[in-house]
Residue frames relative to the residue before (quaternion, step in Angstrom):
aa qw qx qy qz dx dy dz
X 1.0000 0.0000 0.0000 0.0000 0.00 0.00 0.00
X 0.2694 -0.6878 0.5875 0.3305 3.92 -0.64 0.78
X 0.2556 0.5979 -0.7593 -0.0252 3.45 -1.50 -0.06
X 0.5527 -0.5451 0.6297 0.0304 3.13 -2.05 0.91
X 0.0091 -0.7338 0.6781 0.0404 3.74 -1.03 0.81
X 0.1078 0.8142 -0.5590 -0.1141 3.15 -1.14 0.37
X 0.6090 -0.5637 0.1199 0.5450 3.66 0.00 0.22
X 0.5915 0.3291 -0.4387 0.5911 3.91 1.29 0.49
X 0.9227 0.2747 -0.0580 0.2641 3.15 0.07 -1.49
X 0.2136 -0.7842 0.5262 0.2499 3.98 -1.07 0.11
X 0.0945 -0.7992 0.5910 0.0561 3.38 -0.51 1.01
X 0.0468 -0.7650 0.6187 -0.1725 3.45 -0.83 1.92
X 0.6141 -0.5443 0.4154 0.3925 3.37 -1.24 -0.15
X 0.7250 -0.4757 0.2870 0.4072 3.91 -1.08 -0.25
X 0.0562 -0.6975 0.6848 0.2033 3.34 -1.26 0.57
X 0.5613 -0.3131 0.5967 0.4805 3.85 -1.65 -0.71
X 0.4951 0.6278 -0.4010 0.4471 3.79 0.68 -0.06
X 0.6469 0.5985 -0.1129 0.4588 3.42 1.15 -1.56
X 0.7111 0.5417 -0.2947 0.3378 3.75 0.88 -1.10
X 0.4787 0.5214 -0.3851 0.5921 3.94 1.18 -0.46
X 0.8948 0.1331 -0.1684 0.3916 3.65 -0.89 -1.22
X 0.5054 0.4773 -0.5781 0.4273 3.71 1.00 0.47
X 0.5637 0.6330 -0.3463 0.4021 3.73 0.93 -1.07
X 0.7557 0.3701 -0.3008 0.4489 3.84 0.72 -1.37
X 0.6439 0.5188 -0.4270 0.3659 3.59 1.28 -0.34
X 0.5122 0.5825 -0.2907 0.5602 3.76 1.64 -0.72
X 0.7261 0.5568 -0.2198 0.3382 3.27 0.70 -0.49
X 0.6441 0.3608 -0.2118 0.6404 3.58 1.88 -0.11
X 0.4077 -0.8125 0.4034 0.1044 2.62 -0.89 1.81
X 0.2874 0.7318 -0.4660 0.4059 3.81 1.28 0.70
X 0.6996 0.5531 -0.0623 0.4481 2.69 0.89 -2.05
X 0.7432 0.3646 -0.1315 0.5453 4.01 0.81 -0.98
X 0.3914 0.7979 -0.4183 0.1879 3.73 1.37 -0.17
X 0.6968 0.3956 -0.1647 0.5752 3.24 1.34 -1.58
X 0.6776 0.6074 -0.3139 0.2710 3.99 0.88 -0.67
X 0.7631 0.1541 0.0050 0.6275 4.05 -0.47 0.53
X 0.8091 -0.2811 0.3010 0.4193 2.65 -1.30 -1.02
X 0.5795 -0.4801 0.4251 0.5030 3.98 1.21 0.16
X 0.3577 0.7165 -0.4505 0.3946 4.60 0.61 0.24
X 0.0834 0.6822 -0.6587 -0.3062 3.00 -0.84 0.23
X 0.7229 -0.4944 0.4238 0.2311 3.08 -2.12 0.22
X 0.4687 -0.6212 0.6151 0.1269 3.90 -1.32 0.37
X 0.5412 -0.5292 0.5538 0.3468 3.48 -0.98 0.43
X 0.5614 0.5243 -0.3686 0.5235 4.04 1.03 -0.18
X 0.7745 0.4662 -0.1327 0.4064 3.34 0.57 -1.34
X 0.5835 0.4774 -0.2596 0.6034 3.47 1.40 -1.30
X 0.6728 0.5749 -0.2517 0.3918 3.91 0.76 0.13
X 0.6805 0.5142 -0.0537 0.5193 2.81 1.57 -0.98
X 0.5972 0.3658 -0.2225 0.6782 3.13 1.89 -0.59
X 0.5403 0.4847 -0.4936 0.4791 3.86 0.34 0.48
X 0.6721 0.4885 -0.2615 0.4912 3.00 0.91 -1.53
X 0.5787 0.4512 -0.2501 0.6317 4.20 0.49 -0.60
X 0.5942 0.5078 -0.3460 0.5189 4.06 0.52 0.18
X 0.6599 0.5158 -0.1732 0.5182 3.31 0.85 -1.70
X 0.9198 0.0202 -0.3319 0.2081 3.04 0.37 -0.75
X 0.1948 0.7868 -0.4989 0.3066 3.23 1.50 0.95
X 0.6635 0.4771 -0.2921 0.4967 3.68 1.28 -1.20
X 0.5440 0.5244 -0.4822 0.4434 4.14 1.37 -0.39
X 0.7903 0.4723 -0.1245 0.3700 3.65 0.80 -1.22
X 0.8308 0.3740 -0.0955 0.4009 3.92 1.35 -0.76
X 0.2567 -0.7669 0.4570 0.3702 2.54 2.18 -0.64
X 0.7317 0.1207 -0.2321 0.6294 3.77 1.08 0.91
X 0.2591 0.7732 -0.5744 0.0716 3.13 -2.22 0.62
X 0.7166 -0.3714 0.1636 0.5672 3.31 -0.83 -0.30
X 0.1694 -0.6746 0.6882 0.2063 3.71 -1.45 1.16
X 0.5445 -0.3588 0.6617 0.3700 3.43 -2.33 0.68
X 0.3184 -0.5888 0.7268 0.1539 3.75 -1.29 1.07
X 0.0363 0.8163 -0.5729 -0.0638 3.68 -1.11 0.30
X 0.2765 -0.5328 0.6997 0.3874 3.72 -0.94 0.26
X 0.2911 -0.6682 0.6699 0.1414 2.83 -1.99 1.29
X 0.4226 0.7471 -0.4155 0.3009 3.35 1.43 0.40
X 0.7291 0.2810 0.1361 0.6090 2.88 1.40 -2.01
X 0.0979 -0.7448 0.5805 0.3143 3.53 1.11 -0.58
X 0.2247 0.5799 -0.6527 0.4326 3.74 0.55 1.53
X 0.6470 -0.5330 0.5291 0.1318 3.37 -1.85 2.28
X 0.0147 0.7442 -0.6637 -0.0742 3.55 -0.48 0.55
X 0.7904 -0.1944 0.1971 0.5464 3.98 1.00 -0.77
X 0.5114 -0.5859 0.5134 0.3629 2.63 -1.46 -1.02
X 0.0050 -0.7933 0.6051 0.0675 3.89 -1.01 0.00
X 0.4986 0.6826 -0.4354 0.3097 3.66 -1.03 -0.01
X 0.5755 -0.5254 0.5026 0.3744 3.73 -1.94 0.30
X 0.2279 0.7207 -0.6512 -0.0680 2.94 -2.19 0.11
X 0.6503 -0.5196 0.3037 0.4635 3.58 -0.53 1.46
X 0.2158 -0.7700 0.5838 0.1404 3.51 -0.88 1.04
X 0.2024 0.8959 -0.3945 0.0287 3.98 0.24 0.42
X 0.5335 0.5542 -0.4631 0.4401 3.62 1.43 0.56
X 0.7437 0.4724 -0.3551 0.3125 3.26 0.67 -0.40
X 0.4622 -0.5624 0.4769 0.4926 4.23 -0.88 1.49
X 0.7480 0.2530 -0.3583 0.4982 3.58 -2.07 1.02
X 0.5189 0.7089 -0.4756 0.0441 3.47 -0.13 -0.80
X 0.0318 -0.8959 0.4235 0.1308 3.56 1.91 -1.17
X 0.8000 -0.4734 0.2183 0.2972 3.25 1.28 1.13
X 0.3441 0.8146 -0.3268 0.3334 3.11 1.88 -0.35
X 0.3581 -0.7922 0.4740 0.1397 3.81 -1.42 1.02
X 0.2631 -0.7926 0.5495 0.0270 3.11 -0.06 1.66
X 0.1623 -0.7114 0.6589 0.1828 3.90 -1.51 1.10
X 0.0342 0.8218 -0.5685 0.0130 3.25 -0.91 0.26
X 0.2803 -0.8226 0.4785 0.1255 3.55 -0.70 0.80
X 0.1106 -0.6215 0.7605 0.1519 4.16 -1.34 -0.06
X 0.1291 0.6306 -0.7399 -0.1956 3.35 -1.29 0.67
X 0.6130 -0.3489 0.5380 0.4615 3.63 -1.35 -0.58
X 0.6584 -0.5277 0.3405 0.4149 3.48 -1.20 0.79
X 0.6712 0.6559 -0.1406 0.3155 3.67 0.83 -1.56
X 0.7018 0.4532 -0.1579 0.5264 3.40 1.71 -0.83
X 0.3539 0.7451 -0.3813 0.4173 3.17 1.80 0.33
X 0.8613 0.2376 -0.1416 0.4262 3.57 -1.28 1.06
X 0.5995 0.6695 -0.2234 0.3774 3.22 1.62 0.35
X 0.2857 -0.6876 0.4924 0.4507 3.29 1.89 -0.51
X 0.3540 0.7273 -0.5288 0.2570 3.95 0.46 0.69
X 0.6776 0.4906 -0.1789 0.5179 3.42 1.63 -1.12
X 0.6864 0.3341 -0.4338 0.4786 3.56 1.28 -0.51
X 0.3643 0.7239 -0.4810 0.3345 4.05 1.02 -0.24
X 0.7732 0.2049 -0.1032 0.5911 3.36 -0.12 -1.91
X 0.6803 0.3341 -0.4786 0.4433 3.99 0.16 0.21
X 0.5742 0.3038 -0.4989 0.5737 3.87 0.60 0.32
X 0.6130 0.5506 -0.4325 0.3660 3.86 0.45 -0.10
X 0.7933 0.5177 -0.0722 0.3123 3.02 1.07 -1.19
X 0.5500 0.5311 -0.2144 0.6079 2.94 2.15 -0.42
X 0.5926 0.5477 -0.2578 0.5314 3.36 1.13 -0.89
X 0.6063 0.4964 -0.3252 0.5294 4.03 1.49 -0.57
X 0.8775 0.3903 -0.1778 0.2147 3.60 1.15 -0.75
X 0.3305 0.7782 -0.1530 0.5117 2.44 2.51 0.12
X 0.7918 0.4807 0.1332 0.3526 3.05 0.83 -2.00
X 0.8261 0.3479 0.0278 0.4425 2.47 0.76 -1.90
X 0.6866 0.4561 0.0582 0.5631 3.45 1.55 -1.31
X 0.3589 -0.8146 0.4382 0.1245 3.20 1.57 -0.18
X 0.3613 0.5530 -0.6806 0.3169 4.15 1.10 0.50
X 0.4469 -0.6693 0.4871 0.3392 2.72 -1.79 -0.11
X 0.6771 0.4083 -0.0566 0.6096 3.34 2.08 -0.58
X 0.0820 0.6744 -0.7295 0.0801 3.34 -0.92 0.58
X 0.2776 -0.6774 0.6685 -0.1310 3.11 -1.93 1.49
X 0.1488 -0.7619 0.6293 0.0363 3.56 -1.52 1.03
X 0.0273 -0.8420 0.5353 0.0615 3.37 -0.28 0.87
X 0.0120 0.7576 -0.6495 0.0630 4.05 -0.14 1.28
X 0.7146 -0.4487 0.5067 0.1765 3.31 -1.87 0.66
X 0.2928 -0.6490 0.6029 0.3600 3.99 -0.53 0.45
X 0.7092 0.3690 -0.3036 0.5184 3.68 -0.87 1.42
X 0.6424 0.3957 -0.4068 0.5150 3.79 0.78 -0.40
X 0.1478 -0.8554 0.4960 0.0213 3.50 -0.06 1.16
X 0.7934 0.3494 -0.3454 0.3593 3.16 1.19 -0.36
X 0.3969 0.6694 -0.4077 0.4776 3.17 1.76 0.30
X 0.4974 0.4934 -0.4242 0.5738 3.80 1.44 -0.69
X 0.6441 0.4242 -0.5312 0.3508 3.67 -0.08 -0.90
X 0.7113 0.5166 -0.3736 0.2959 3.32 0.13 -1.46
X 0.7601 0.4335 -0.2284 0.4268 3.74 1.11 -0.76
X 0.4132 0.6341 -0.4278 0.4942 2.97 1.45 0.07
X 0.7202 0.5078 -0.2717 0.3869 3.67 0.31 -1.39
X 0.7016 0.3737 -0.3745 0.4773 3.58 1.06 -1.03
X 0.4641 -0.8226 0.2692 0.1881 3.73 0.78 -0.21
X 0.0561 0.8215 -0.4673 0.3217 2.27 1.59 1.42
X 0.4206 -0.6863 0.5669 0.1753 3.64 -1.59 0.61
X 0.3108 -0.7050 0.5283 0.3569 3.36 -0.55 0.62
X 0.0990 -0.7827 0.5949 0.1540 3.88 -0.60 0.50
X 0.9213 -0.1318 0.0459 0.3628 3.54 0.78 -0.42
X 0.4159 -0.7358 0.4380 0.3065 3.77 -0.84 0.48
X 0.1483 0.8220 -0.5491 0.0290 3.65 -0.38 0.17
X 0.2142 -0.7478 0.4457 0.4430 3.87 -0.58 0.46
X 0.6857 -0.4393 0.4938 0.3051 3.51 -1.97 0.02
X 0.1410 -0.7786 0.5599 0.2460 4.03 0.14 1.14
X 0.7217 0.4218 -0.3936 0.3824 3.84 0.15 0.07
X 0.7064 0.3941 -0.2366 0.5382 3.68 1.30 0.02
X 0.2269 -0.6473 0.6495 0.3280 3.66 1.64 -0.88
X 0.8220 0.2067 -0.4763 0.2338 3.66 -0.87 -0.18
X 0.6102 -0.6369 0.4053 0.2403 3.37 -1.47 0.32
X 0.3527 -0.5908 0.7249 -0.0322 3.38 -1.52 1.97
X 0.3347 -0.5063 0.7880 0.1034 2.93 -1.91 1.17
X 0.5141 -0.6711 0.5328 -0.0371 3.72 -1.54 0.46
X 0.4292 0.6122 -0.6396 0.1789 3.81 0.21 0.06
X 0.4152 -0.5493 0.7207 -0.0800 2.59 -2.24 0.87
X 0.1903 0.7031 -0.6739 -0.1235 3.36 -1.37 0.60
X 0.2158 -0.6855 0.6270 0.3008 4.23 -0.78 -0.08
X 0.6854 -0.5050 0.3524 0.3887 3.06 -1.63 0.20
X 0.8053 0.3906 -0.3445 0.2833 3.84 0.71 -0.45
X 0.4652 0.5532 -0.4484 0.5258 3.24 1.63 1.34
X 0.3739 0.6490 -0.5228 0.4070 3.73 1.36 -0.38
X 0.1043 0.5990 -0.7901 -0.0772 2.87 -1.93 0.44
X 0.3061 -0.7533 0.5598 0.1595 3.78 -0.66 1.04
């Protein structure tokens, strides 16, 4: 089983444990403002998207991890890769992206398991490229890409949402761990 430690948090794969407090976290529309189309999610839907995780990790050998306090082992989100292939240019490229709950905001949790998680796909996974694709206006989704040092390489808009995503990109022979 893969899981991630870091000095808060444990990034692991799904349980049925995971489907409640992922649902209440899918379920605030704060939290879903910058995501898709801005919706939140159902306890049907927040299933369906675990279940579409799982089997990204059967087929890529990566995906979204369950984020945990290792204090409390309390579900804070989600973090991790997944084949990025709607956006024009993309060339298939692996895109990380994160969900906390509203409450784990402003903590450095999202840059933790997203420097962890890059540092898993680099390293660990052996890509050579990894991509961040944030809304124009989700500023704290810039911070978070800012810290992993990613470059912004380009704007382009989102054909299933219409509005417009900035791009950044890093490869492996800019990483520094």
């Amino acid at each position: 089983m893969t899981e991630i430690r870091t000095p808060r948090l444990l990034l692991r794969l799904w349980t049925d444990d995971d489907l409640v407090p992922l649902s209440e976290i899918n379920a605030d529309p704060e939290v879903m403002r910058w995501i898709g189309d801005g919706s939140t999610l159902g306890l049907d839907e927040t299933a369906e998207e675990i279940e579409r995780w799982e089997e990204e990790w059967d087929e890529e050998g990566f995906g979204l991890f369950a984020v945990e306090l290792l204090g409390s082992g309390e579900l804070i989100g989600a973090v991790g890769l997944s084949v990025l292939e709607d956006l024009p240019d993309a060339r298939a490229d692996v895109q990380i992206s994160w969900r906390l709950g509203r409450q784990y905001w402003g903590q450095g949790y999202a840059s933790e398991a997203a420097h962890a998680t890059l540092e898993f796909a680099l390293q660990d996974r052996g890509l050579d490229r990894v991509v961040a694709v944030n809304r124009l206006g989700d500023t704290a989704s810039e911070n978070v890409i800012r810290k992993l040092d990613m470059a912004r390489e380009r704007e382009t808009t989102d054909p299933r949402y219409g509005h417009a995503v900035h791009v950044h990109g890093i490869d492996l022979t800019e990483y520094e761990a």
